[in-house]
N, C-alpha and C positions, 0 to 999 in steps of 0.2 A: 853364368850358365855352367861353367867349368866342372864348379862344386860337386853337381848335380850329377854330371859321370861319375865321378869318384867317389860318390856316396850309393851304397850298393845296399842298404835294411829299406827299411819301410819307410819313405816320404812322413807318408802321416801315423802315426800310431795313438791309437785314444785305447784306454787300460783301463777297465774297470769303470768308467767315467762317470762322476754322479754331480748336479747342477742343481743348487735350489734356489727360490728365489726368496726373498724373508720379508712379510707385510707388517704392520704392528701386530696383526691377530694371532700370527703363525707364520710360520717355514711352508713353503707350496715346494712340495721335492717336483721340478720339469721330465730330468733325465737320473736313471738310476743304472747303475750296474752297468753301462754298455762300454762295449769294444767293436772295434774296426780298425782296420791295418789297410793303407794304401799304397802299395806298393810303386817303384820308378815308372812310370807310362801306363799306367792304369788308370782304367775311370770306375769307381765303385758307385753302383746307385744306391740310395737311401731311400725307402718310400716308406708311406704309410700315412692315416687318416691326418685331417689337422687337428693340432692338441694334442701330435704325439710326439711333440719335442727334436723334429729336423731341421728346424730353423734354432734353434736354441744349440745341438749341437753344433752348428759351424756359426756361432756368435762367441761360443767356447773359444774354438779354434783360433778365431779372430781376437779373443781374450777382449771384449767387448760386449761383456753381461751387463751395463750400468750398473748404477749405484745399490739396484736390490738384489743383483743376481752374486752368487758366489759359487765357486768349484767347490763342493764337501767333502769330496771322495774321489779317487784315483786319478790318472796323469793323462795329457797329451803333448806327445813329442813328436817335435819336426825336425824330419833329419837327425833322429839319434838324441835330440838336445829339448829339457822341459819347458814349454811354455808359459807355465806357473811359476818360477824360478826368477823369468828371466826382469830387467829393470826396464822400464817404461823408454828407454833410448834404443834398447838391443831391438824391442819388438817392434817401433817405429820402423828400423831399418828393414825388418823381416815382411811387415805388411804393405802390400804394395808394391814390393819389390819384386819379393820370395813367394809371398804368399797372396792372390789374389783373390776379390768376391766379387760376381755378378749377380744384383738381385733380380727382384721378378719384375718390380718396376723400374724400367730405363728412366723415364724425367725424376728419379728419385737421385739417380746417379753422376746427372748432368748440370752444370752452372746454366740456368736459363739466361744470365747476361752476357755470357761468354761465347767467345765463337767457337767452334766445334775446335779446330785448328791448335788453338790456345792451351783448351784443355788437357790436348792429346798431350804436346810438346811439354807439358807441366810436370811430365812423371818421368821420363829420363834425366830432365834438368833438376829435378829435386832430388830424384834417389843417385842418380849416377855422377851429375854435376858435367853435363854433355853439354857442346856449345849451341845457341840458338839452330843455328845451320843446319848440326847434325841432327836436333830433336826433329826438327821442319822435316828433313830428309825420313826420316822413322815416322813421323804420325805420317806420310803421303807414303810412305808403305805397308805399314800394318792397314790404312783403310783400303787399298789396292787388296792386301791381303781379302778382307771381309766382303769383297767384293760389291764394294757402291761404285755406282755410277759415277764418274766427273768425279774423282778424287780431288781435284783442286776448289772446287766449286763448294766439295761439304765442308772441306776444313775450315770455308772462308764465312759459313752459315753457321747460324743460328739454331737451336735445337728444334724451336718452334717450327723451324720448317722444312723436317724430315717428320718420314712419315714414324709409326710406331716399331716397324721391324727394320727401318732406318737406323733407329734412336738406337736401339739393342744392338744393335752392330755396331754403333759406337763406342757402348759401353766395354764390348765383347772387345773391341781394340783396346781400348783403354787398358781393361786386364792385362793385355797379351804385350800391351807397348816393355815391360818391363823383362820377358820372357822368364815367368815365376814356376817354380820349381810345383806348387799345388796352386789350381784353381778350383773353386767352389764356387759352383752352381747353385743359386736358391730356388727353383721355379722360373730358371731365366725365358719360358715360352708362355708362360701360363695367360698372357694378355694376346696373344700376338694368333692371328688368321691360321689354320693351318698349311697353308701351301708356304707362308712367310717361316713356320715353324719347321716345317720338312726342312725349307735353303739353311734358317740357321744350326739347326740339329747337325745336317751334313756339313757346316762350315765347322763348327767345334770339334767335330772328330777328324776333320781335314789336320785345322792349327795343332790338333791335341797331338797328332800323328808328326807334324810338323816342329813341331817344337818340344816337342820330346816331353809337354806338359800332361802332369798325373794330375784327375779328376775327380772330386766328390760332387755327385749329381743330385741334387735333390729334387724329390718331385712325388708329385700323386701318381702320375701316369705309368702305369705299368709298359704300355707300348712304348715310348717314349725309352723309359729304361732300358731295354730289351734293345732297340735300337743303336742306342750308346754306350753302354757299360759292359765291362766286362765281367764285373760279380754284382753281387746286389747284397744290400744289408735291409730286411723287413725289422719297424719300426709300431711298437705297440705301446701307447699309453707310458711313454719314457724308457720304455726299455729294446732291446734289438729280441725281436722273439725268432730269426730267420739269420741265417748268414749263409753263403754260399757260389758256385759261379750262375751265370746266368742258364746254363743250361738244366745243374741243378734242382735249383731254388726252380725253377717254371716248369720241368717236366716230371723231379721227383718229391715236393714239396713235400717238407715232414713237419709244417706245422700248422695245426688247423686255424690261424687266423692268415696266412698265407691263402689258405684251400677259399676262405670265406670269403678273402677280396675277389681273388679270380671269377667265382661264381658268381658275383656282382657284375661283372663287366661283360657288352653284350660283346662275344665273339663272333667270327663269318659262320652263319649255320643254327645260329639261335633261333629260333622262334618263338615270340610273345604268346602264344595260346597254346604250342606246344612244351614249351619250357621254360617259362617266364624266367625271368631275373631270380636269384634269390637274395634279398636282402639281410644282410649281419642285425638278428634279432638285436633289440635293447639297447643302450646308448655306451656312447665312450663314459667313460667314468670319468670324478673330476680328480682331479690331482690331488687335493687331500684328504677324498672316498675313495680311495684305492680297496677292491676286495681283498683278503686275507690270500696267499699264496699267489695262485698263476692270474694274474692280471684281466685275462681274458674269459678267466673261468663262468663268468656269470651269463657269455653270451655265447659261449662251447655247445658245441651240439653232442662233445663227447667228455665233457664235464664226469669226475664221478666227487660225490661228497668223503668226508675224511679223509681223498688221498689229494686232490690237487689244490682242498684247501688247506692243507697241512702244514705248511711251512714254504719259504722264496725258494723256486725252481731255479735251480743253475741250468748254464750250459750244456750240453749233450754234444759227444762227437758222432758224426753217423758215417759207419764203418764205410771203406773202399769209393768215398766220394772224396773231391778235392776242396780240403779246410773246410767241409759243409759244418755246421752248427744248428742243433735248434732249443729252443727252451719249453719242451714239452715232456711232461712225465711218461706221456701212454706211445708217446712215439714210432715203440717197435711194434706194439696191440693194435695199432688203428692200422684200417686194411684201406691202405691210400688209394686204390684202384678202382675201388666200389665204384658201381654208378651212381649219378645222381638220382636219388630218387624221385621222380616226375613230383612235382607240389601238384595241386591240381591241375587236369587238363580244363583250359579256361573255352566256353564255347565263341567262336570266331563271330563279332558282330555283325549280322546283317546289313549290308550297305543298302541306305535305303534312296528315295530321291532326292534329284540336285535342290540344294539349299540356298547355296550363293552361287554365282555366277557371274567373272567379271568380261567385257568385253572393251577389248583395246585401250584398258587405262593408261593416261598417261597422265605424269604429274610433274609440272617442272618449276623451277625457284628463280624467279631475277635476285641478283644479286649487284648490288652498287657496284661496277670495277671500277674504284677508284685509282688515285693514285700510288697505290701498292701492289697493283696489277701491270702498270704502266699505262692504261691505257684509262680514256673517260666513256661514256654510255653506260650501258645495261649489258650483262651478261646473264645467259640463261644455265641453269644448270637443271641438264636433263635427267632426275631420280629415275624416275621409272617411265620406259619408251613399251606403248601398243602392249603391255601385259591381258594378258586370254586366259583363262582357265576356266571350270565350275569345279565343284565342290559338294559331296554328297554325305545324306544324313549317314553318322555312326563313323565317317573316314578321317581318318589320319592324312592329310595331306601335308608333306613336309619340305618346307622351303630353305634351299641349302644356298650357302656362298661365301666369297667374302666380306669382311667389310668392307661396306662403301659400296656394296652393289644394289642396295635400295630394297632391302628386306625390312627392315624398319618402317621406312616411310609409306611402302606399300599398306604395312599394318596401322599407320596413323590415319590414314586414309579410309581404310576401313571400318576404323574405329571411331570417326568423325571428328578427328584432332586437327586435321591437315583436308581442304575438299579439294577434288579431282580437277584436272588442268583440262582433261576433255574425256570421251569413253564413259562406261557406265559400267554401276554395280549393284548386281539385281537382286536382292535378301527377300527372299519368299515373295516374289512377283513385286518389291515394292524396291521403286531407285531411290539409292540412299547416299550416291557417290557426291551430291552437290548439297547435304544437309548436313550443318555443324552439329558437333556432339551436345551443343546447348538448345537449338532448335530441334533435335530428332523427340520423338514420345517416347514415353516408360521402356512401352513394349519393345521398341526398335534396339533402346540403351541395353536394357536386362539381356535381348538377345544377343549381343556383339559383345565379349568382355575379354580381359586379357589377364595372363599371368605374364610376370614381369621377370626379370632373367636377376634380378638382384634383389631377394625377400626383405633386405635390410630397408630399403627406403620407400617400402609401399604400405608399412604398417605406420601408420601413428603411434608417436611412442608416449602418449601421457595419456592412452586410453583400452582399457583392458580388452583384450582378443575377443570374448565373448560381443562388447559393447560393439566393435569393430562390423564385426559381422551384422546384428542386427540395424546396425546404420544403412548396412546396404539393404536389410529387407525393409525398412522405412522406405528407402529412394524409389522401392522396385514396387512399393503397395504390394505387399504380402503379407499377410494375417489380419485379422480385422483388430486385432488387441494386441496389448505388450506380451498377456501371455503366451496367444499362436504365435507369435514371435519369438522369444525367449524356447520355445518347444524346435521351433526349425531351425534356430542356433545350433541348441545342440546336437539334432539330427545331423546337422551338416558335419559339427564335427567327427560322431562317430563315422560319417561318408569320408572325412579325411582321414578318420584313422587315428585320433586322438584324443585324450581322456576327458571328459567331460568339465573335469576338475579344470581343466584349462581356461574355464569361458572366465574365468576369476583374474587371470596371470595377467602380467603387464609383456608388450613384447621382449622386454630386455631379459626376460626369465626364460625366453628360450632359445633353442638353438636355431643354425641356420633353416637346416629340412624342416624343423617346428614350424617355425617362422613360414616358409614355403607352403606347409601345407593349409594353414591361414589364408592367405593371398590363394590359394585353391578354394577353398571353401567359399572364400567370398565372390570369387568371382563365377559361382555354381551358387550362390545365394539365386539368386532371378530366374533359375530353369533356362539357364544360356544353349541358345540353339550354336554358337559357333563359338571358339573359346580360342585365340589366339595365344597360343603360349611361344614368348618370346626367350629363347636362351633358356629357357626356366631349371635345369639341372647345372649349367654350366658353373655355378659357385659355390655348387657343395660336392663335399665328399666321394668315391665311387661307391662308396656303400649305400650313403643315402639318396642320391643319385638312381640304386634298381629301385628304390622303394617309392621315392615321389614320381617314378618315369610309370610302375605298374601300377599305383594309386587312379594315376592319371587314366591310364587304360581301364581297371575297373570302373571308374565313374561314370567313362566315356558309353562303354556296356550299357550301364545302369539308365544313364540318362539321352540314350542314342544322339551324343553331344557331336559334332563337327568339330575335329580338332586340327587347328592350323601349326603347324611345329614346328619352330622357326630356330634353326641350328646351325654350326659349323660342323659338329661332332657324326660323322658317318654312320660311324657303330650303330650309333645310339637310332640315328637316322633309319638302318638299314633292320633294325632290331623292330621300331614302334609305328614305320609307317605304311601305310597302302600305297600308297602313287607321292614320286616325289618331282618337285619343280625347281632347276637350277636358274641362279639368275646368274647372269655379269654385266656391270653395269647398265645395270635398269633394263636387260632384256632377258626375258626367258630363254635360254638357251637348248633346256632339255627339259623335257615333259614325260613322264611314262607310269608302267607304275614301277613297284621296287625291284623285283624281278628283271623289267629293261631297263630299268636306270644302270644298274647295278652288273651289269652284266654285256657283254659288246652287241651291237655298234654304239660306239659312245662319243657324245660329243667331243671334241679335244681338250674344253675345258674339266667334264667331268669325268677324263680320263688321268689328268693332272691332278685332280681333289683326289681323287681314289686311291691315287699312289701315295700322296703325300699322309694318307691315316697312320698312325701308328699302330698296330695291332699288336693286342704282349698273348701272343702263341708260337710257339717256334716253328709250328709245323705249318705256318704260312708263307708262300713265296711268293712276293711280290715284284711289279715291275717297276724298275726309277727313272720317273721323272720329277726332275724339280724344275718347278717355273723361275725363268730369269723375271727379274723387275719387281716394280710393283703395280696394283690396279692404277689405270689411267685417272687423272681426273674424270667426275662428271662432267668439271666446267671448260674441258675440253678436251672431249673424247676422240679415238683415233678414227681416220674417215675409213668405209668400209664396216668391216665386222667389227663389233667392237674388243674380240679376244685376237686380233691379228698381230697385236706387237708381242704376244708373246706365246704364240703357237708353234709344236714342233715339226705340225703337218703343213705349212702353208705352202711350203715348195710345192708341195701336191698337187695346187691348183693352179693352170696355166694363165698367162694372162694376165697376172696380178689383180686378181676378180677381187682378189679379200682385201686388198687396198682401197678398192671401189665401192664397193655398193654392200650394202647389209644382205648377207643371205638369207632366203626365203624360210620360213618354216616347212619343214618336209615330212610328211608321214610317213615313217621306220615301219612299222607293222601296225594292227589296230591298238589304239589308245595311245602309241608314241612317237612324239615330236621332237626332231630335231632342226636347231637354227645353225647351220653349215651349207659351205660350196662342195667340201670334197665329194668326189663320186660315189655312188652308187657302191663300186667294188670294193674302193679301199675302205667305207665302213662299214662294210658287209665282211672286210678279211681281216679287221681290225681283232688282240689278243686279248683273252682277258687280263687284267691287271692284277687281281689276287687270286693264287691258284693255292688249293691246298696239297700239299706235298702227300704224294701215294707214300701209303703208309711201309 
């Protein structure tokens, strides 16, 4: 660590840096021209689409391209000294020690045979040569540090059985066991709940602060950034088209593909019919279809011909800001302040009558407790307890939580995958909660359909998108012939927004959001009265992301669909839906619509979601809570309420009520529900959580 004072330039420094990768066919250039400078106790973000080479640059860093990647062009130096230079012994000592990476997936990072304990101890006694004792002594304080339960208990466990923001807090020690001079973040939240995301976000800036360790963050999430980093470096189809500090780069942004992500992301205050999303016309390009001059030119809204495709756009400095950079010609011409200009104002769907209606679902799973439990009999794991809602034609009703709180299984349930434990589920006056997906009719299937949160494994891939589709209007009896068939194919697809030309393509031809909006169409093949979209943006892009989240809304207009929208993501939540339902484990907790959801009195738990969002606007002030722990088992939940072990309010309530008994559902005002003991006063005086800072 010593070094580390006494070295006063830039930790990291990447010059010019260019990466390419080389097939039999050709050279695929990843990363071209870029520069970043990480200076002693800094965390720099890197953001930008996927395909734009931020995992490639910190695979550089790590000098760990395999066998087809090569450096072609310019340097990176750590601590003053080259990378490319050094011999396969030097960078050994430097990685791991000096230089640490956490990726996005934790069991990628962890020995599944090995006890957590093990592992830890394995990185001082390799790099430093410390005795058994002292490693032991350091892995049971760096996981004290990351704050897990029973330090003694995880080190002596198994990976298998911590949960997923367990595991990343593993890994997160694991880095930190060496106390390395740069850590590199790859997407280390990108899997993991957002309340488990807020604790490790704030743990990394805790250690960062702590250990005096400098940061390259990478990530899509602008809020996320904005939270962590002190500068930000924007990332465009290999090149850095943005550099600057955070406050910058977010309030003075001087380059329009900066302008375009922003405007993709729903912010506090957006409205879907007053200001929809706008989505980054046209697609990433591929790496060796690069356009002629500015990268970005073909999807610029302030594009001009002969000048930006002219020749490679260098750098720009932009006067009286600190180190800002951007890579745009028209820079000083474009009047950054403009309004957006309204796209159209879209008319607000008529909410029509209730559709579905559920009354006191419950759904629950025996499960063998064998001898890995310790005990023999049957245990019950309770998914979903007394769930109540209805559901009305044309609305957005959007179901928030974390994992493991039985949003899923509610939607298998409904979908006739999984049949109900007891309660009923009323789909246009007919019960449909005790009929398997294989015994229900046409009509019932084509009504109920789902999009799937991952577009990669719901297409068939040895069967062309076009064929794909008409399979489901086969199942669903629609058209009397192949060719009224083949004709509402491709109606469907211009309903998704995509080229006709497509019903030819194999799925491997396209992208994710392509792909996405496939699995849209088809499940809008039947005239779907209620369409269940689970996670359905969370795996792509933020760009493409506005555009399958307003596709989705347009259809919804169109075909006065029930859309059930099943998310972790707030924003997005607070952006696309009419009334929204929070669960925790297996109970509905808050009921309203967006407006009281979103706004006080708020249940305890969906005052802890709220904080925990990330938002990339500076002029947001929010209030911090972060939840200790993790969700309880279903397979044995805590007695009482089931959010009791880790509320901030429970003092509140006298008696120890909330260790006892489940509190009642309580009407807050007309249309919202909340499941809480505290009184009347304190969530009636309860503050809001995000306030927007007077200007």
């Amino acid at each position: 660590m010593a070094d580390t004072q006494t070295f006063d330039g830039p930790i990291l420094e990447i010059d010019k840096l260019s990466i390419s990768f080389f097939t039999r066919l050709r050279e695929i250039p990843a990363v071209m021209d870029f520069s970043v400078k990480v200076m002693p106790g800094e965390a720099v973000g890197l953001v930008g689409e996927s395909g734009c080479g931020k995992s490639t640059v910190a695979l550089g860093v790590m000098q760990d391209l395999g066998k087809n990647g090569r450096v072609v062009g310019g340097s990176i130096k750590f601590k003053g000294r080259d990378l490319g230079k050094m011999s396969d012994a030097e960078l050994r000592q430097i990685r791991g020690n000096e230089i640490a990476m956490i990726y996005q997936e934790p069991m990628a990072s962890l020995n599944p045979a090995m006890r957590i304990g093990k592992q830890l101890m394995e990185v001082p006694m390799i790099h430093e040569g410390v005795s058994e004792k002292e490693a032991y002594d350091r892995a049971l304080q760096v996981v004290t540090d990351v704050k897990l339960p029973d330090p003694k208990r995880i080190l002596d466990a198994f990976p298998h059985q911590l949960s997923g923001g367990q595991q990343q807090r593993i890994v997160i020690a694991m880095a930190l066991m060496s106390k390395p001079a740069l850590l590199i973040l790859d997407e280390p939240t990108t899997a993991l709940d957002v309340t488990v995301e807020a604790a490790i976000v704030e743990l990394v800036k805790e250690l960062g602060a702590k250990y005096g360790t400098s940061m390259l963050f990478i990530s899509h999430n602008l809020g996320l950034v904005l939270e962590t980093c002190d500068r930000i470096c924007v990332m465009y189809s290999g090149e850095a088209v943005e550099r600057g500090s955070i406050e910058d780069v977010f309030d003075r942004m001087q380059h329009p593909y900066t302008q375009a992500l922003f405007r993709s992301i729903p912010l506090p205050g957006a409205d879907k019919t007053a200001r929809p999303l706008k989505a980054i016309p046209g697609n990433f390009p591929l790496p060796h279809e690069r356009p002629k001059g500015c990268n970005f030119g073909p999807r610029c809204d302030y594009f001009q011909q002969g000048r930006c495709d002219a020749r490679d756009i260098p750098m720009f400095n932009i006067e009286g800001d600190d180190r800002h950079v951007t890579r745009c010609l028209r820079y000083e011409e474009i009047d950054w302040d403009a309004p957006i200009e309204a796209t159209e104002v879209k008319a607000k769907a008529e909410v029509g009558d209730v559709v579905l209606r559920m009354d006191d679902l419950r759904k629950y799973y025996e499960v063998a407790a064998s001898s890995l439990f310790g005990s023999s009999g049957k245990k019950v794991v309770k998914a979903n307890e007394t769930l109540s809602f209805e559901a009305r034609e044309s609305e957005t009703l959007a179901i928030v939580g974390e994992s493991g709180c039985g949003k899923s299984t509610f939607a298998k349930v409904l979908m006739g995958l999984e049949t109900a434990t007891s309660g009923k589920i009323i789909l246009d006056n007919r019960e449909i909660q005790d009929t398997a997906i294989e015994k229900r009719d046409t009509k019932t299937v084509a009504d109920v359909q789902m999009v799937f949160q991952n577009p990669f494994d719901t297409l068939n891939p040895s069967m062309t998108v076009g064929r794909q589709i008409i399979r489901a209007l086969e199942i669903f009896k629609i058209g009397n012939n192949d060719a009224e068939r083949r004709e509402r194919m491709l109606t469907l697809l211009d309903l998704v927004k995509l080229p006709r030309a497509f019903a030819d393509r194999m799925p491997r031809q396209l992208s994710g959001g392509q792909k996405q909006r496939v699995g849209i169409a088809r499940a809008f093949a039947g005239g779907a009265r209620i369409v269940v979209a689970d996670e359905p943006v969370s795996a792509l892009d933020v760009s493409v992301q506005a555009a399958v989240t307003d596709l989705l809304m347009d259809i919804q207009r169109e075909e006065k669909t029930t859309l059930l929208f099943i998310s972790h993501d707030l924003s997005i939540v607070r952006y696309l839906s009419d009334r929204v339902m929070v669960m925790y484990l297996g109970h509905v907790v808050e009921l309203g619509t967006t407006d009281q959801v979103f706004s006080p009195p708020y249940h305890p738990y969906t005052e802890a979601l709220l904080s925990a969002v990330p938002i990339a606007d500076t002029s947001v002030e929010k209030k911090h809570i972060v939840l200790e722990g993790d969700i309880p088992s279903a397979m044995n939940p805590p007695p009482g309420c089931p959010f009791q072990t880790r509320c901030r309010w429970k003092s509140e309530v006298p008696g120890g009520l909330c260790e006892k008994e489940v509190p009642p559902m309580r009407k807050m005002a007309e249309g919202h529900q909340v499941k809480c003991h505290l009184s009347e006063d304190i969530l009636q005086g309860m503050e809001p959580v995000i306030t927007l800072a007077a200007e």
